[in-house]
N, C-alpha and C positions, 0 to 999 in steps of 0.2 A: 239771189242773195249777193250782196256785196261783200267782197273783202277787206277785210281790217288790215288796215295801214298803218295805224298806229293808236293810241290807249291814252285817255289819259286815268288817270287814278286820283281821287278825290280822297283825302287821307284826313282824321282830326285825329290829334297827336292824343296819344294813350296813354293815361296816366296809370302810374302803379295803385294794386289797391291798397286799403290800409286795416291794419287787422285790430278788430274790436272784439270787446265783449263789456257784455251787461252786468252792471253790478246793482243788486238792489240792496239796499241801505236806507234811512232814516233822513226826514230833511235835515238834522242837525249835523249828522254823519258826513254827507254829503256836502254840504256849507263848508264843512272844518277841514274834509279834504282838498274840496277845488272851491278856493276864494271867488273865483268866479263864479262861482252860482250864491245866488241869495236871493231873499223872499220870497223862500216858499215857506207852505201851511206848518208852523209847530208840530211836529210827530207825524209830520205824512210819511208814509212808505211811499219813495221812487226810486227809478230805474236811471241810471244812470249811461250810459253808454261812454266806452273807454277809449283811448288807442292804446295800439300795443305801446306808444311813448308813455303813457300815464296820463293824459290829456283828457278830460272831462269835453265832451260834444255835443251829447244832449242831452236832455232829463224826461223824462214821463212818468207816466203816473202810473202804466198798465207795462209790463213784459211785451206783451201782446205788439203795444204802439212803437216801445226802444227799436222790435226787428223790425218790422214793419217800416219805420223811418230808414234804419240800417238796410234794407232791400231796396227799398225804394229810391235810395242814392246812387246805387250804381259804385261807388267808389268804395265801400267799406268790406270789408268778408267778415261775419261773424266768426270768429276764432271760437270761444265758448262764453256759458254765461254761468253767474257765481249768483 
């Protein structure tokens, strides 16, 4: 065995995470809250996903898909969902 002389450390800098939660609501609902989102289906029920800013992120259609996206990013913590 050899001994270590020196290390180096490979580092990717760490971002904070960001705290969400699911809001489900109506496509109209959802339009009227975040101007960014539009056309979607007349009367669809979606899921909106939030920051704790009030920021609109993503939309789906299923609870199920909003965490799922929310986990599979790595950067979000689901705080809770409404």
């Amino acid at each position: 065995m050899l001994p270590v002389t020196s290390a180096t450390l490979t580092t990717k800098p760490v971002l904070p995470m960001i705290g969400v939660f699911i809001s489900a609501m109506t496509a109209e609902q959802a339009s009227a809250r975040f101007p960014v989102i539009s056309g979607l289906p007349p009367r669809a029920k979606v899921f909106v996903v939030v920051s704790e800013t009030g920021q609109a992120l993503l939309v789906a259609s299923t609870r199920a898909e909003a965490s799922r996206q929310v986990n599979q990013s790595g950067r979000y913590l689901l705080c809770t969902c409404h």
